[in-house]
Biotite code that builds the C-alpha atoms (Angstrom):
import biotite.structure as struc

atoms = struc.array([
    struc.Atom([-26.246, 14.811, -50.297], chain_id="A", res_id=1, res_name="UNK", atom_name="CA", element="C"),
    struc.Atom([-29.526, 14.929, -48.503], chain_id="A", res_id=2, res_name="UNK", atom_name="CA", element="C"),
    struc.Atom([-29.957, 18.084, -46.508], chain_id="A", res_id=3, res_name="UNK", atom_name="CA", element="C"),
    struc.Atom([-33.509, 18.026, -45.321], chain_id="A", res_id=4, res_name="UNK", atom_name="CA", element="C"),
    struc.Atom([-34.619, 15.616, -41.706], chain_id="A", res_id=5, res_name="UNK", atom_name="CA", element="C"),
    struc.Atom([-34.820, 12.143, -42.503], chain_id="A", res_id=6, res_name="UNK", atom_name="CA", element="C"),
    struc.Atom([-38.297, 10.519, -42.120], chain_id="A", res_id=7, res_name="UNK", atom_name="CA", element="C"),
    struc.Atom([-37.662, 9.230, -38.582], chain_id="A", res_id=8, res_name="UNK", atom_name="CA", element="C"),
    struc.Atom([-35.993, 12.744, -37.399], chain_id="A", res_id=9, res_name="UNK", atom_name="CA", element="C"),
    struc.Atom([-39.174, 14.060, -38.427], chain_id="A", res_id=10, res_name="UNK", atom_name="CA", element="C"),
    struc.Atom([-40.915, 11.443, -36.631], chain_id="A", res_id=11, res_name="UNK", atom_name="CA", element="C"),
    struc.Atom([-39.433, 11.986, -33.615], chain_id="A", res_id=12, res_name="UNK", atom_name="CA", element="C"),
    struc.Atom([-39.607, 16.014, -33.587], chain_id="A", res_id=13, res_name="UNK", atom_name="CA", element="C"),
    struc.Atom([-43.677, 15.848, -34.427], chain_id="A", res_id=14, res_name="UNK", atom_name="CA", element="C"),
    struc.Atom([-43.771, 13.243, -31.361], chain_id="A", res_id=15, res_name="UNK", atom_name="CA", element="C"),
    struc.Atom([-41.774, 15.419, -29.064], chain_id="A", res_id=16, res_name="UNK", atom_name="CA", element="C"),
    struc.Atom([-43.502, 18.692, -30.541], chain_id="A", res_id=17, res_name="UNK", atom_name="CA", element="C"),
    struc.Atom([-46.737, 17.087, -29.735], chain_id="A", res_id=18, res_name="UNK", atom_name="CA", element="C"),
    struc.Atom([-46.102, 15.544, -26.264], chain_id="A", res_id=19, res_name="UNK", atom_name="CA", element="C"),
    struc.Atom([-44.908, 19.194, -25.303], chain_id="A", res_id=20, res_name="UNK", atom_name="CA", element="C"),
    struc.Atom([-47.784, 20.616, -26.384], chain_id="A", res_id=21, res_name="UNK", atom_name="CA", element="C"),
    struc.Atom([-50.460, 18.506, -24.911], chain_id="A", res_id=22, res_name="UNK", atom_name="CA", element="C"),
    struc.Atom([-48.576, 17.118, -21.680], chain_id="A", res_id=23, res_name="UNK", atom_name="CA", element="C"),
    struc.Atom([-46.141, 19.662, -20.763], chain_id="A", res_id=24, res_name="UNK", atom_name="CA", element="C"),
    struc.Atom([-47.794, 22.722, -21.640], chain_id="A", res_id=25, res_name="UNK", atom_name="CA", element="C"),
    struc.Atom([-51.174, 22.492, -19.519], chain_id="A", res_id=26, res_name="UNK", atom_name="CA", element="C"),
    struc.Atom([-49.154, 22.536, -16.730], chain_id="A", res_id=27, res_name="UNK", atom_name="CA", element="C"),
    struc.Atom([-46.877, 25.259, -16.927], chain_id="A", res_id=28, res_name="UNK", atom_name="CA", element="C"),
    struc.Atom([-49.610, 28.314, -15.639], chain_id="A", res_id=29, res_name="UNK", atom_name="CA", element="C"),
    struc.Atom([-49.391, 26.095, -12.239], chain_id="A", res_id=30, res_name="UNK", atom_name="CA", element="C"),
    struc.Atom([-45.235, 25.433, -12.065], chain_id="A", res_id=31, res_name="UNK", atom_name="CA", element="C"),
    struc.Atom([-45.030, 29.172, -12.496], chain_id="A", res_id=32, res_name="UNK", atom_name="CA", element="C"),
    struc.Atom([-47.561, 30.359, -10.156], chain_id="A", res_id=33, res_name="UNK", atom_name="CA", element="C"),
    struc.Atom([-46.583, 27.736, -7.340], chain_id="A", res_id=34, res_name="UNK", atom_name="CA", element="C"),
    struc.Atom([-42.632, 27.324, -8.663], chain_id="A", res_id=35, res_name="UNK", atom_name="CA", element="C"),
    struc.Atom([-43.679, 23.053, -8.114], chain_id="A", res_id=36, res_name="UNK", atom_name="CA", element="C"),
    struc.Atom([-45.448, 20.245, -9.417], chain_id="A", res_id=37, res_name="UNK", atom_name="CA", element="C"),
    struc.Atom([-47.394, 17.658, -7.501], chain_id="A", res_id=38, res_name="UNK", atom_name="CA", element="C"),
    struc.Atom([-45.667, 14.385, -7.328], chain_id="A", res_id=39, res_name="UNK", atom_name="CA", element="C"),
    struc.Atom([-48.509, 12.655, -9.075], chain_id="A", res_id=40, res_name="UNK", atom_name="CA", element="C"),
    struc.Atom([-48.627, 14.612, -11.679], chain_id="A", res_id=41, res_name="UNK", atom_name="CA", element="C"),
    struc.Atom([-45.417, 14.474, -12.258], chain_id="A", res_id=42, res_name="UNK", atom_name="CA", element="C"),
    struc.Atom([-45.464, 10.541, -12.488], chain_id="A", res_id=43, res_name="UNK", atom_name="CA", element="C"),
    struc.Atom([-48.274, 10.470, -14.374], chain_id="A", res_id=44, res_name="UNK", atom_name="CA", element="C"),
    struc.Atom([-46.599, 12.917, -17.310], chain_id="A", res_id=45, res_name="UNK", atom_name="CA", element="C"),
    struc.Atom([-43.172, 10.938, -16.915], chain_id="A", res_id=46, res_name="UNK", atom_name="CA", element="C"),
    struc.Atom([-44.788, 7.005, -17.642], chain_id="A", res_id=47, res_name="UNK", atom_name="CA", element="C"),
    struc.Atom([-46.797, 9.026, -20.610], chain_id="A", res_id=48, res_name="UNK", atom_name="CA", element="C"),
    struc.Atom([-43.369, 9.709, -22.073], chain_id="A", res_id=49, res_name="UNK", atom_name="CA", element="C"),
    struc.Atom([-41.419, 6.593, -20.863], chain_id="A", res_id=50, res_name="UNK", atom_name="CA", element="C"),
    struc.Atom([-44.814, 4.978, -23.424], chain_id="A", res_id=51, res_name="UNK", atom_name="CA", element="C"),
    struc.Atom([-43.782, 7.715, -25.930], chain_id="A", res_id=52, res_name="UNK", atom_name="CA", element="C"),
    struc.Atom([-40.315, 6.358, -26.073], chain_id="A", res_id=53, res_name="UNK", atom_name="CA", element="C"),
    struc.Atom([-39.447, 10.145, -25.122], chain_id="A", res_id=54, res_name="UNK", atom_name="CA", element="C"),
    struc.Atom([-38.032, 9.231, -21.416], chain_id="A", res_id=55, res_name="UNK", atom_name="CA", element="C"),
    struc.Atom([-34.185, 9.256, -21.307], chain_id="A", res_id=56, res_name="UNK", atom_name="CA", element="C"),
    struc.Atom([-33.915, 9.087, -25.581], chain_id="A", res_id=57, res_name="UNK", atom_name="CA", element="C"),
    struc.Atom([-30.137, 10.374, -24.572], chain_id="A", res_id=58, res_name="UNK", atom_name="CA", element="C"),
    struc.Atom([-28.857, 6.828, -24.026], chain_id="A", res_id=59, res_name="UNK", atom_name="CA", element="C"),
    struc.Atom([-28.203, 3.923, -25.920], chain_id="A", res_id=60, res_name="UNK", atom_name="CA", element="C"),
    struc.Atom([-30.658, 1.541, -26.479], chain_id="A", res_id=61, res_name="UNK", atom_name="CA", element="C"),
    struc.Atom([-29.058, -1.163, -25.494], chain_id="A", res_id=62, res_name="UNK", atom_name="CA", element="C"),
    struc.Atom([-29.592, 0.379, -21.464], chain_id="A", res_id=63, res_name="UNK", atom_name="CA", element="C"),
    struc.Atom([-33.250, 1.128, -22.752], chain_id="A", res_id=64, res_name="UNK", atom_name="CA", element="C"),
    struc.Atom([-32.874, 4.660, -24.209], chain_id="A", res_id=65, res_name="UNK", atom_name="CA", element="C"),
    struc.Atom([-33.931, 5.658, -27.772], chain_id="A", res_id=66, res_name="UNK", atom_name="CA", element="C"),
    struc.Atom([-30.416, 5.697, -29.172], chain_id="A", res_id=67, res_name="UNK", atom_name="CA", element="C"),
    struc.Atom([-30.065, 8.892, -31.063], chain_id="A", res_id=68, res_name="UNK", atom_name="CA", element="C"),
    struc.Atom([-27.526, 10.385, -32.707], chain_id="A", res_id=69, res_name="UNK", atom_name="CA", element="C"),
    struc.Atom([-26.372, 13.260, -32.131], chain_id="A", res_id=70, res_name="UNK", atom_name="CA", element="C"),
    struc.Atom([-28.779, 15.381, -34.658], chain_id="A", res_id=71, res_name="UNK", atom_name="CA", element="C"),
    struc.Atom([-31.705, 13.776, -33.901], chain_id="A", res_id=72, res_name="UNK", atom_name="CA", element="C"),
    struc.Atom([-30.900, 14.479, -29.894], chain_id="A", res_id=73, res_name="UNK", atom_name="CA", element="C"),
    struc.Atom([-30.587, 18.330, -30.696], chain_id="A", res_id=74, res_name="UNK", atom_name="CA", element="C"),
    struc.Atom([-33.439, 18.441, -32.653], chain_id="A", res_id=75, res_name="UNK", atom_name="CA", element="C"),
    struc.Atom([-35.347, 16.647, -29.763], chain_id="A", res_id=76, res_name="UNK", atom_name="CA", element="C"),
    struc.Atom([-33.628, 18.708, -27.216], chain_id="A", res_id=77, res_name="UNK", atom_name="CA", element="C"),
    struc.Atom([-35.060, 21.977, -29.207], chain_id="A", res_id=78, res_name="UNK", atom_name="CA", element="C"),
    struc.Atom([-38.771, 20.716, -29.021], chain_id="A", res_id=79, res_name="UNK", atom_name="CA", element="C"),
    struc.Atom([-38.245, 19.735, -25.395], chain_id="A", res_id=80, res_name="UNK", atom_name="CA", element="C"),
    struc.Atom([-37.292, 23.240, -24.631], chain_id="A", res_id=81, res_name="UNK", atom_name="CA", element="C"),
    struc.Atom([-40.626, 25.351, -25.989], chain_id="A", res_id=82, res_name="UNK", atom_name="CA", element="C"),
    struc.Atom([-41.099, 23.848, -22.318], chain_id="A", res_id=83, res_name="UNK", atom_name="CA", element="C"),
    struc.Atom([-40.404, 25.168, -18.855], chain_id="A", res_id=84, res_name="UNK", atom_name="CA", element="C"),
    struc.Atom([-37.065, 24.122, -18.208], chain_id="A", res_id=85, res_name="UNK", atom_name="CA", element="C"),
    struc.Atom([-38.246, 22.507, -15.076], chain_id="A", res_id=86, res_name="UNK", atom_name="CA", element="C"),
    struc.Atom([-41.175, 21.061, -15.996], chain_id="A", res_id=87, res_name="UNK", atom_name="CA", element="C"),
    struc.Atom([-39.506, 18.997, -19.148], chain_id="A", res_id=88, res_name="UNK", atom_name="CA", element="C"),
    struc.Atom([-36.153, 17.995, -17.169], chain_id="A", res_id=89, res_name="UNK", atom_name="CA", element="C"),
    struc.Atom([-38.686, 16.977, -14.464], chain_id="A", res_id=90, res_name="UNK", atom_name="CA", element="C"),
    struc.Atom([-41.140, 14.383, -16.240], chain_id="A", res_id=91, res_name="UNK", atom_name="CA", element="C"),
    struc.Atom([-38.720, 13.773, -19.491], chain_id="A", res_id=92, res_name="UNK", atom_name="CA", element="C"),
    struc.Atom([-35.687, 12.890, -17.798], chain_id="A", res_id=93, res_name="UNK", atom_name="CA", element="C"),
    struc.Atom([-31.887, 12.687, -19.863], chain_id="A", res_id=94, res_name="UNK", atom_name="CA", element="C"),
    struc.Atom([-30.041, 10.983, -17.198], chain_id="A", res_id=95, res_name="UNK", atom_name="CA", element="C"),
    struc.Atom([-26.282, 11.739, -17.619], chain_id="A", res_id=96, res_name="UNK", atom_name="CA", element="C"),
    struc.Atom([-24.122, 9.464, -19.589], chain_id="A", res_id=97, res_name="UNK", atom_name="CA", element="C"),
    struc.Atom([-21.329, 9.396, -17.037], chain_id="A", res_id=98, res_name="UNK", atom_name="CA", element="C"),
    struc.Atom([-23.601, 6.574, -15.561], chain_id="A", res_id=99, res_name="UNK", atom_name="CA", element="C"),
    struc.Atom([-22.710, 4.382, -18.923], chain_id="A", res_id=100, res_name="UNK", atom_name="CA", element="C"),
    struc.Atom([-19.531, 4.233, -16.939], chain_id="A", res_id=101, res_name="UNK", atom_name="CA", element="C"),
    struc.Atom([-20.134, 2.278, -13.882], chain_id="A", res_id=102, res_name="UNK", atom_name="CA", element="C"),
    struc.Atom([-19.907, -1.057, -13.078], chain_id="A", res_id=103, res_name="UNK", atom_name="CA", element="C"),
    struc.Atom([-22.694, -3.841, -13.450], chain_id="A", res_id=104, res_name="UNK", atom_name="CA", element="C"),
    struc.Atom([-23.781, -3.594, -10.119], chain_id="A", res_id=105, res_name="UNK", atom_name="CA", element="C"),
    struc.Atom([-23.715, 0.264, -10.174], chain_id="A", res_id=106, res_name="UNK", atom_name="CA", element="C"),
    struc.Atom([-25.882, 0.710, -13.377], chain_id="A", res_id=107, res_name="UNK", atom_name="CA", element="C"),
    struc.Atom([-28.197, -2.040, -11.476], chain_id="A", res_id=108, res_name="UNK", atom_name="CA", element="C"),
    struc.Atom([-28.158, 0.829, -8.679], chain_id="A", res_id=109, res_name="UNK", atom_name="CA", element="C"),
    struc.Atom([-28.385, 3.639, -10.294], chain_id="A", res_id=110, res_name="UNK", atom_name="CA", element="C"),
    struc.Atom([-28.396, 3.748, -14.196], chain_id="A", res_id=111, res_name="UNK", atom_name="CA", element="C"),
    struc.Atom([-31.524, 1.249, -14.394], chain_id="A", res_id=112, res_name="UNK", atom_name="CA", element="C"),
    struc.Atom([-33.789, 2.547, -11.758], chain_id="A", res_id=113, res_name="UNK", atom_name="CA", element="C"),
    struc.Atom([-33.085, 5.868, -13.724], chain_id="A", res_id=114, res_name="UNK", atom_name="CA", element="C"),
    struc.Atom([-33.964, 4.700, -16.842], chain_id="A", res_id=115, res_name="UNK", atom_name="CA", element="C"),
    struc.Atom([-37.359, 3.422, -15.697], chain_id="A", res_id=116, res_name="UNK", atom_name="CA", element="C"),
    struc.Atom([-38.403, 6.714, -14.236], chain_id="A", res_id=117, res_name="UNK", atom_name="CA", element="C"),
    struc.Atom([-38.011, 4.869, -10.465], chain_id="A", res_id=118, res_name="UNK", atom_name="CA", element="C"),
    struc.Atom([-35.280, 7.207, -9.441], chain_id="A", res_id=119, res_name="UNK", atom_name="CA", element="C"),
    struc.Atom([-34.473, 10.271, -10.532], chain_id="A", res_id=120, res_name="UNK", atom_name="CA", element="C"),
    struc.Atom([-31.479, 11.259, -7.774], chain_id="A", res_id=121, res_name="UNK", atom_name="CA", element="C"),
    struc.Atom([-28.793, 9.531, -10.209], chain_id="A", res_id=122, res_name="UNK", atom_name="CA", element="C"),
    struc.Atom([-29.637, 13.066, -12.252], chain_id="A", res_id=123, res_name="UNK", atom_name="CA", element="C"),
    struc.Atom([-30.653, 15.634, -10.375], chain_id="A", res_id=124, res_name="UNK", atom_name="CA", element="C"),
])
């Protein structure tokens, strides 16, 4: 019985330790002196982790999400918050899974927009 991460667990918590660290971090001084982010730079942090492969990792990958299991998800969950809690549910979105649940045309509506970053209101 193995008790230590698996290679690809530890992948994916140095990833999501890093992106924190050099993405996240630099802007936290300015989300808690202004209690916002600008727009832009919001975008701009969100398509650096939808590259990372760190942008809705909750969900299957057959929608377009990383497909953890359950492990791997807390362990990413635990890097994501050394963050502001706003900041990382802002630009690394986990949109909720009830939206696994609708139909064809509402995951066209709501659950793929979502997963590209293009709308974040099925979430919030």
């Amino acid at each position: 019985m193995q008790f230590g991460m698996s290679e690809e667990q530890a992948m994916i918590v140095e990833t999501t330790r890093a992106f924190v660290e050099n993405e996240i971090y630099p802007h936290e001084l300015e989300v808690e002196r202004t209690g916002h982010l600008p727009m832009e730079i919001i975008k701009e942090v969100q398509a650096k982790a939808i590259e990372a492969g760190l942008y809705a990792a909750n969900m299957p990958e057959e929608v377009g999400g990383a497909g953890l299991d359950t492990l791997t998800w807390l362990m990413y969950e635990k890097e994501l918050g050394r963050a502001n809690y706003a900041l990382h549910w802002t630009t690394v979105a986990r949109p909720s899974n009830i939206l696994l649940a609708g139909t064809d045309e509402q995951k066209e509506k709501y659950l793929y927009p979502c997963m590209k970053g293009e709308n974040g209101t099925a979430w919030r």
